[in-house]
C-alpha atoms as a printed R data frame, in Angstrom:
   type eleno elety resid chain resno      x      y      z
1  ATOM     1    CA   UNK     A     1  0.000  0.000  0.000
2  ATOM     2    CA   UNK     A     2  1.411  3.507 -0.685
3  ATOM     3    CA   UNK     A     3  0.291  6.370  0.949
4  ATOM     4    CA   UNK     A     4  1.671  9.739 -0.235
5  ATOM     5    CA   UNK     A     5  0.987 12.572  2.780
6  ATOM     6    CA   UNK     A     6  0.981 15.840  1.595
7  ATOM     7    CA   UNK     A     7  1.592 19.600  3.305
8  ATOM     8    CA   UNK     A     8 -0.806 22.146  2.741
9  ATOM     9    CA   UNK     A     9 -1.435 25.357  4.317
10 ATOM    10    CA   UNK     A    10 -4.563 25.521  6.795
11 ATOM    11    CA   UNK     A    11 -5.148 28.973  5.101
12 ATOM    12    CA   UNK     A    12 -4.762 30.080  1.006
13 ATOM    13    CA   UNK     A    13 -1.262 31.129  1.841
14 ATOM    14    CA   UNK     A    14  1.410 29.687  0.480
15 ATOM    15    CA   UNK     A    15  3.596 27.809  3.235
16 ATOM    16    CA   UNK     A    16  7.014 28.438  2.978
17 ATOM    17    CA   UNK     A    17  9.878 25.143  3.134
18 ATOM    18    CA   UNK     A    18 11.993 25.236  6.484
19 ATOM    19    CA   UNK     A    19 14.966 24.889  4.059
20 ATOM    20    CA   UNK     A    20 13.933 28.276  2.658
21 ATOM    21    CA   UNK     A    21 14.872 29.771  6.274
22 ATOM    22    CA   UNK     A    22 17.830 26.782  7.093
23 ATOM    23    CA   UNK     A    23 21.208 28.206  6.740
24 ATOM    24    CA   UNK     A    24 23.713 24.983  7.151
25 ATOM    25    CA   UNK     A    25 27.226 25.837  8.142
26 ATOM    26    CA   UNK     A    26 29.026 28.586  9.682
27 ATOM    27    CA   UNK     A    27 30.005 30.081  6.183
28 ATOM    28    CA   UNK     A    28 26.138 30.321  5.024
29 ATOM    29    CA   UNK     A    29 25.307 32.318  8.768
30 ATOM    30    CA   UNK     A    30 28.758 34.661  8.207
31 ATOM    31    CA   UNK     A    31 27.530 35.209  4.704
32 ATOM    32    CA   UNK     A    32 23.721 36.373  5.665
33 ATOM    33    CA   UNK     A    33 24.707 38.238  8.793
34 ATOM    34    CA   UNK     A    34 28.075 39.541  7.647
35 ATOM    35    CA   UNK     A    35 27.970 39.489  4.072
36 ATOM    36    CA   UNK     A    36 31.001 37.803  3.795
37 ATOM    37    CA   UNK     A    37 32.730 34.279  4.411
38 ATOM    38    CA   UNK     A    38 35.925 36.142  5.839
39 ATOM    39    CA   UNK     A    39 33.725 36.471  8.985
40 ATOM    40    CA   UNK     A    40 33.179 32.938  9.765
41 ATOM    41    CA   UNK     A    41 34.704 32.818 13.241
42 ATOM    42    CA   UNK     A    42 33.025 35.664 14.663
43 ATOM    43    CA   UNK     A    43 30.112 33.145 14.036
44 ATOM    44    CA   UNK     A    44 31.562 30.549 16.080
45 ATOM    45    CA   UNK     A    45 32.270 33.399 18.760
46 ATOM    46    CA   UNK     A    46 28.899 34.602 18.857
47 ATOM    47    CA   UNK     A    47 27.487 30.986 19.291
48 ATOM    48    CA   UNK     A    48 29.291 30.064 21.831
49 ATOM    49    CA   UNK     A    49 31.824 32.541 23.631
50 ATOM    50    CA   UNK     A    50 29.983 35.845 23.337
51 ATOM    51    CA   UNK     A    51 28.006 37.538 25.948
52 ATOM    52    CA   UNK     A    52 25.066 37.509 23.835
53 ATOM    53    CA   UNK     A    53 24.664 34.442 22.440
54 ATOM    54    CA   UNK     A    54 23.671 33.862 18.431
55 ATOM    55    CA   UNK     A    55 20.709 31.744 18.248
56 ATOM    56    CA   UNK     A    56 22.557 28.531 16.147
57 ATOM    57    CA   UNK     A    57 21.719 24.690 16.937
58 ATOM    58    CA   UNK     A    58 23.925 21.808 15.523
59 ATOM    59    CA   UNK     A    59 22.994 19.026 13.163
60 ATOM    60    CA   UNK     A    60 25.566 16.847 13.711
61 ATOM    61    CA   UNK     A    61 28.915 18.654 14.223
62 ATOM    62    CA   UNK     A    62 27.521 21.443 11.608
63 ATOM    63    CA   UNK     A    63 26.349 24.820 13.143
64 ATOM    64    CA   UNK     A    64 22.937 25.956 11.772
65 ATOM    65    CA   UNK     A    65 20.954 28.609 11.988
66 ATOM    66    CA   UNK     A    66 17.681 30.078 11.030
67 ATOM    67    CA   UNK     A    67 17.458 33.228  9.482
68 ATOM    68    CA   UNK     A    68 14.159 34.744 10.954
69 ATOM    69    CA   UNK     A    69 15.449 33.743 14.521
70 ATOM    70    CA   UNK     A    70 18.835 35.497 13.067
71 ATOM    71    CA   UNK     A    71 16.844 38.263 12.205
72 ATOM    72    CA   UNK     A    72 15.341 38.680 15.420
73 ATOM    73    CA   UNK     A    73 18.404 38.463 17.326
74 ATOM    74    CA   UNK     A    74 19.761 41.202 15.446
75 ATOM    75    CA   UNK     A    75 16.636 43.307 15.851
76 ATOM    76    CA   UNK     A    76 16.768 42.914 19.675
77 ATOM    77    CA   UNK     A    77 20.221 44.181 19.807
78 ATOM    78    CA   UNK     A    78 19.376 47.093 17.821
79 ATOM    79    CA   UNK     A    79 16.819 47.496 20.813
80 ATOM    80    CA   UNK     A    80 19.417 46.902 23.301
81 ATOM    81    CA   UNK     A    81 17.656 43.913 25.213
């Protein structure tokens, strides 16, 4: 017997993928936050040694992020919480 299951949206709007909002790697989060790959450490600073902590998780030994909880970091430090 095969079943297919699929997604949709409880409303008319279009749902978007989580690998839309999945940055993988510590090059992909220095490129979106810093706009470069030159900044890659200050990733691994800010998820781990930093007073304010990045919001990353790991999937496997791979740092990952997402970028709306990126996004939301960065606007709370712009609001200085």
């Amino acid at each position: 017997m095969n079943i297919q299951t699929q997604v949709t949206p409880a409303t008319a709007d279009a749902c978007p993928s989580l690998a839309d909002d999945l940055l993988h790697g510590a090059e992909a989060i220095a490129i979106f936050v810093f706009g470069n790959v030159r900044h890659r450490r200050k990733v691994y600073y800010y998820a781990s040694d930093a007073k304010v902590r990045m919001p990353v998780f790991r999937i496997g030994n791979v740092i990952c992020a997402r970028k709306s909880k990126l996004i939301e970091w960065i606007e709370a430090q712009e609001r200085g919480l």
